[in-house]
N, C-alpha and C positions, 0 to 999 in steps of 0.2 A: 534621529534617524540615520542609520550608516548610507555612507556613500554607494551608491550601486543598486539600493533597495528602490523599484519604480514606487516611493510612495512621497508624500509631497510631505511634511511635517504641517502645515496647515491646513490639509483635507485630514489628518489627526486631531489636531487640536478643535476641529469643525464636530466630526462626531465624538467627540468625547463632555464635547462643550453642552449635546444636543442631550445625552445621555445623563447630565446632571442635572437635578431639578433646584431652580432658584436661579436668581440673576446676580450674575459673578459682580467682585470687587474688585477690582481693576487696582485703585491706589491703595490700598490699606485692606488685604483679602484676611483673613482670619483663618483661614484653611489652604495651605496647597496642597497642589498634587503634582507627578510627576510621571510621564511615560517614556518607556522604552519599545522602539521597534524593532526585530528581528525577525528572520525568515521565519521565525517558529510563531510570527504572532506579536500580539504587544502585552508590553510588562504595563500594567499602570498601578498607582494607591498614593496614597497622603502621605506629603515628605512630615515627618515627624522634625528632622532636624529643621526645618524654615517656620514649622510655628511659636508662636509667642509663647513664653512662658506664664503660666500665672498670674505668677509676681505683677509684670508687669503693669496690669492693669491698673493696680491700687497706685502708682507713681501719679496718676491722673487722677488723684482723687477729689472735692472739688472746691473742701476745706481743708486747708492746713496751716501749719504753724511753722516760725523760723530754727526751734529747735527740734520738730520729726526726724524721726529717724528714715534712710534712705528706702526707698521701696524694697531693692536687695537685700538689704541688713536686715530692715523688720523679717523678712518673711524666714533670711538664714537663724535670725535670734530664737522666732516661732518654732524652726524646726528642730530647735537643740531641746527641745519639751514639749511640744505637740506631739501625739500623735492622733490624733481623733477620739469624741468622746468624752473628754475632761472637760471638768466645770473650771474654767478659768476665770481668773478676775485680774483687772488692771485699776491699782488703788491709786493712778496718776494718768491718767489715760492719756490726754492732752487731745489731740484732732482727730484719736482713734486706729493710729496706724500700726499697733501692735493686735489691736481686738478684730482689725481687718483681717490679719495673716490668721490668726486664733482660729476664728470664725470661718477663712477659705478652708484651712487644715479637718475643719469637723469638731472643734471644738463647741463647747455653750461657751458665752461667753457673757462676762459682766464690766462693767464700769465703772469707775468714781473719781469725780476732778473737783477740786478746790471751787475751780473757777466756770461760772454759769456758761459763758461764752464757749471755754472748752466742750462741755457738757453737748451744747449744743451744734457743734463741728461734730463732736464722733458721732453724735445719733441720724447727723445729715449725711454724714461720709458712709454709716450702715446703711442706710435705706437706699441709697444711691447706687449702692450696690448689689442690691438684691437685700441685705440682711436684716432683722429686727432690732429696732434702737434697743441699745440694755446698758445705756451710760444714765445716770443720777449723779448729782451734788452731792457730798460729803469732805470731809476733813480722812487724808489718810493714815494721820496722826489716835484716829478714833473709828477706824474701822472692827467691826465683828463680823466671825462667820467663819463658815467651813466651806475650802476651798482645795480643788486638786492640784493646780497649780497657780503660781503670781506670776505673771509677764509683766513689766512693767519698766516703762525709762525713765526713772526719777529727773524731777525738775532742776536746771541747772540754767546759766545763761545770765544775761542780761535782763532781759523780760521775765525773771523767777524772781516770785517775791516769797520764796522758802531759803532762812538764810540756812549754814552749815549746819545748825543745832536741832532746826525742824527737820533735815535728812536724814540726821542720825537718828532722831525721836519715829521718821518715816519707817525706817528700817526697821527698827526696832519693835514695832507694832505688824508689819504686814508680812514680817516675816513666820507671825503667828497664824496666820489667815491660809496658809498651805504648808505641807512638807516640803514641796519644790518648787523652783521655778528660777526668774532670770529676772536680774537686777540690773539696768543699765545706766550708768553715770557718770560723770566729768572727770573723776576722782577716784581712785581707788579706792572701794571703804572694804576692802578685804578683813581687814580689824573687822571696822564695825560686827559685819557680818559673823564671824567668830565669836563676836562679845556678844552676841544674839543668842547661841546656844545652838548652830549652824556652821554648816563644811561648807568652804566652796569645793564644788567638783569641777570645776573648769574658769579658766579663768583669760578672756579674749581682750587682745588691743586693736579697736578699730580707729585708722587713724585718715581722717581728712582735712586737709590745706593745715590750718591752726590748728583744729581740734582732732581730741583725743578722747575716743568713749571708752570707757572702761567694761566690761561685758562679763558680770558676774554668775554662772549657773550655781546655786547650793540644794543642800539639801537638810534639812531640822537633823541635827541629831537624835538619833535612836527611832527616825521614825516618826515622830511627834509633832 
């Protein structure tokens, strides 16, 4: 409210507060809004820049794992090959945090992890979020199927009991399973990739504290 204007900024805030239906959030609002007064009247609508992004949400997801990928990364990784509508599959899923972003974007989406425990994180981490579990047990070393895109963070770490050999054998099999999509891992297996009968078309270094993820986009040569 400019100086000089007889209006009080809190006889404002009183009828604008009167005019919305629901009972406001005080610590943690999920919508703002914002008004301006002037002799001509008041400006008001939804500050677009003070809301939460998306993203955010899935950081709170309510299973996860010590090697996930960060809430921002998954969703920046989903948007380098999401765009709505594709049947995606993740042949390593682990807690589900790339099927999450998948899934926010519009994607279908699928799943399969090694390990039952995993399995059962992503399907809790979907429904927790609104989405329909679509994570299953399997070997990604033995997957079949037709797919539009693979999203997926190959297993790495300490807690991975997939040594270098089962990565490459990883690769090598799911890169069948679609024409594109995004590899993410410890190591650069740019080769691999190559020796697969695949381009990469981008190739990302995401780097925190120690670690160094590698962020592979390809695409099947000739289409296939």
């Amino acid at each position: 409210v400019p100086r000089g204007l007889p209006v009080r900024r809190r006889d404002v805030a009183n009828a604008l507060a009167l005019a919305i239906d629901g009972a406001p959030d005080l610590t943690n609002p999920a919508i703002r809004y914002a008004a301006f007064v002037c002799p001509e009247g008041v400006w008001f609508g939804r500050r677009m820049d003070a809301d939460r992004p998306d993203w955010e949400r899935f950081a709170r997801k309510p299973y996860d794992c010590s090697s996930a990928l960060p809430a921002r990364a998954a969703r920046a990784i989903a948007n380098l090959v999401i765009r709505g509508g594709e049947l995606v599959v993740d042949p390593c899923c682990g807690s589900g945090s790339l099927l999450l972003h998948a899934a926010a974007l519009g994607a279908r989406t699928t799943g399969f992890d090694i390990n039952l425990k995993m399995v059962g994180a992503t399907n809790k981490n979907l429904v927790y979020f609104g989405f329909e579990p679509a994570a299953t047990v399997a070997d990604a070393t033995e997957l079949r199927g037709d797919y539009d895109v693979v999203l997926t963070n190959l297993p790495y770490g300490q807690m991975s009991a997939a040594s270098d050999e089962q990565v490459r054998r990883i690769i090598a099999n799911v890169l069948r399973l679609a024409p594109r999509g995004v590899l993410v891992a410890a190591t650069d297996l740019s080769a691999e990739v190559r020796g697969a009968n695949a381009r990469v078309t981008a190739f990302i270094q995401l780097r925190k504290f120690s670690l160094t993820r590698f962020i592979l986009v390809y695409e099947r040569s000739g289409g296939q």
